[in-house]
N, C-alpha and C positions, 0 to 999 in steps of 0.2 A: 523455587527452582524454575528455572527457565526454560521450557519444554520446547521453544524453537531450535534450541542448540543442540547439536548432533553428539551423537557419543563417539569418541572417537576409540575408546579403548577401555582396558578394565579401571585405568587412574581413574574417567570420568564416573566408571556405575560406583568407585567407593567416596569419591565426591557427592555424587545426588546424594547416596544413601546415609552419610556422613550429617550431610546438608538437611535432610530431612529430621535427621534424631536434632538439631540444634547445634551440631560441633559444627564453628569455625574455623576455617582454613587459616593453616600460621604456613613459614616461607617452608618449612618442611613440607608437609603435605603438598603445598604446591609442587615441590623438585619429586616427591613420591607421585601424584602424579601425572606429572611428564615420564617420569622411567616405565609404571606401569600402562599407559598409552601407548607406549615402545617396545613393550615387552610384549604386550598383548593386543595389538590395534584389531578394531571390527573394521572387517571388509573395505581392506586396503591391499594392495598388492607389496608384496615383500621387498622391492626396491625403490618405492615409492619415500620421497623427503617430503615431509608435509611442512607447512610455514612456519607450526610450532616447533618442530626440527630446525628448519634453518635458523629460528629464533636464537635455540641454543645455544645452536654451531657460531651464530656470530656474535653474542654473547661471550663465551669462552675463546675466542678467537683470539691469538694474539695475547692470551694471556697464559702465564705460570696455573693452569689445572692444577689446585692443591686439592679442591673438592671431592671428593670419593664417591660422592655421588655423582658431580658430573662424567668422572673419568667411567663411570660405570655407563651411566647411559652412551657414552662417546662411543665405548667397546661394541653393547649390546647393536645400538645403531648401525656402526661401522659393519659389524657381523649380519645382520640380518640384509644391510642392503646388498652386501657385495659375495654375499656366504660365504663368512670366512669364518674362522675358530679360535680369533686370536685370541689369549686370557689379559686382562687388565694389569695393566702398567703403567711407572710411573715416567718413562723414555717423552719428555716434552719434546723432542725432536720427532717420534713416531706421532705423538698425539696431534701433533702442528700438520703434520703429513695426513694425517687422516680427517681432521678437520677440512683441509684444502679437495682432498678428495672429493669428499662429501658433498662441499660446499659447490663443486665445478659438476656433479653427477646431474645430467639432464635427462629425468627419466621420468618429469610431470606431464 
């Protein structure tokens, strides 16, 4: 475990602690957590897009969202930065729009 690296949310303490018993990370865990960094970040401010954020965002960019995972994190993101309530959907037109959002929000 690498103790210079910063926690950024709950994904990373179930990564160390994961990492510690000997279980390795598969591409799940990974998308798990990114969602629980998101869901729960340490001392960040609530409209704040971190790099692993934009990562995402331009990842899924421009493409057909079929993943439920990502559309979930897209929501959760979208909602905390902007505080809104929307519920998850499959509208690639709204998702395309909220990506662009996101991706344009200057608030580092």
């Amino acid at each position: 475990m690498n103790k210079k690296t910063k926690t950024k949310g709950l994904g990373d303490v179930v990564k160390n602690v994961t990492e510690v018993l000997g279980i390795e990370q598969c591409d799940g865990c990974i998308k798990r957590q990114e969602i629980l960094n998101n869901i729960l970040p340490f001392g960040t401010k609530d409209n704040i897009i971190s790099d692993d954020d934009k990562g995402v965002l331009n990842r899924i960019k421009g493409t057909d969202v079929k993943s439920s995972t990502d559309r979930h994190y897209l929501f959760s993101l979208y909602n905390r930065v902007f505080q809104t309530k929307l519920k998850v959907c499959q509208c690639q037109d709204q998702i395309n729009d909220m990506i662009e959002k996101l991706l344009n929000q200057d608030v580092e």
